[in-house]
C-alpha positions, 0 to 999 in steps of 0.5 A: 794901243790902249792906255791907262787912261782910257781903261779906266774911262771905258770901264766907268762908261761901262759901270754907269751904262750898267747902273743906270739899266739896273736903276731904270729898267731891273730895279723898277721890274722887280720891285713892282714884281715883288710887290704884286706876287701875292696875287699874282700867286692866286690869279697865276696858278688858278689860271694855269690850273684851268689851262692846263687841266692838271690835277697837280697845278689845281692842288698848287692853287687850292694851296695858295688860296688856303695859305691866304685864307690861314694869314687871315685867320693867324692874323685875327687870332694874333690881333686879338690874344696879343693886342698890337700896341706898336704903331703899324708900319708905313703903308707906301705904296710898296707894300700894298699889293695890287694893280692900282693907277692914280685915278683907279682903286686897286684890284687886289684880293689882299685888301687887309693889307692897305694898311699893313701892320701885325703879324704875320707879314701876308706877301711873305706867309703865302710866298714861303708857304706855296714854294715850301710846298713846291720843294717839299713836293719835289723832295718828296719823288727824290726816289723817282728822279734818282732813278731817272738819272743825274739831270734829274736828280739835280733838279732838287739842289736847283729847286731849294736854292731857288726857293731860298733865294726867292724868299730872302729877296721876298725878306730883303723888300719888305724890310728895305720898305719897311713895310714890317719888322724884321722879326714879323717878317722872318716869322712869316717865312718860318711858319708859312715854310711850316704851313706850305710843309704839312700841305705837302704832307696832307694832300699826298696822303688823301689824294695820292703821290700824282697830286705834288706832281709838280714836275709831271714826272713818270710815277713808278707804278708797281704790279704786285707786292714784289715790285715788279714794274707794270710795263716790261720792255721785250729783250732785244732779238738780235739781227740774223 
């Protein structure tokens, strides 16, 4: 029989087996997880564009890279019509991506930001910008996954809480590092969501639907102006 006691004793053992695996294993992961997604984003997608040969991953990678190259160009025009007279924020190691160790220099494509200040946030530009450009994508063949049925269809709920979440946790780390202010960083998302919104926009009407094909679903292709499919299924003889 258990007593009061030894409830309440087993429960404490429990919350601090819990805390310290959250302290020494979670929370460790996912800071240094956060703090290298930038580059990770770049050097993730273009080596998936290169494995997998697929036209919709390499478009993934053309769109990171240009989301890089539009913080660069934001930033030096912010820099120079709006001056920065606020000092920048405190450059720790949190908020400077990069695999780096205590003898090396750290290997990084994100090089302005070793000191991080101005506007907009990079980490957070580019993170909204490639999973806006995701879910825009996945919104965009909502036609195509109603039509594959209701495991489908859910898919696209799935994808906006995901992306949200991942860019609050995104908003949550560089504001609990104080790598920016808050206002920088919640501008980042805003404008990066923009960013990664029209490329989603632009890219389809170029190069056609296949390329935000994320997913790889089966595009319907149609034989003529009646919308007759393209592949007929024969009617099924029965048995004699």
């Amino acid at each position: 029989m258990l007593y009061a006691g030894d409830s309440r004793s087993m429960a404490t053992g429990i919350y601090e087996v819990a805390k310290k695996i959250f302290l020494e294993t979670i929370k460790p992961v996912a800071s240094e997880s956060l703090r290298l997604s930038p580059d990770a984003l770049i050097y993730g997608t273009g080596l998936l564009s290169l494995i997998t040969f697929q036209t919709p991953m390499l478009f993934l990678f053309i769109v990171t890279l240009l989301s890089l190259f539009a913080s660069n160009m934001l930033g030096a025009t912010m820099s120079t019509f709006i001056p920065q007279d606020t000092p920048p924020a405190k450059a720790t190691d949190r908020c400077i991506p990069g695999l780096y160790s205590p003898t090396l220099a750290r290997i990084t494509l994100l090089s302005d930001l070793a000191n991080p200040s101005g506007f907009p946030a990079m980490p957070m530009f580019i993170l909204s910008s490639v999973l806006s450009y995701c879910a825009a994508g996945v919104i965009q063949l909502s036609d195509v996954l109603n039509e594959l049925g209701p495991d489908y269809k859910a898919k696209i709920p799935t994808v906006l809480t995901l992306s949200s979440l991942l860019i609050i946790v995104m908003m949550i780390y560089l504001m609990v590092n104080d790598c920016n202010g808050f206002l920088v960083i919640l501008g980042s998302a805003a404008i990066g969501g923009l960013f990664g919104t029209l490329m989603s926009i632009i890219i389809p009407l170029i190069f056609g639907q296949e390329s935000i094909n994320i997913l790889g679903l089966p595009l319907f292709v149609q034989r003529d102006a009646k919308g007759q499919p393209l592949y007929i299924c024969a009617v099924k003889q029965p048995a004699a």
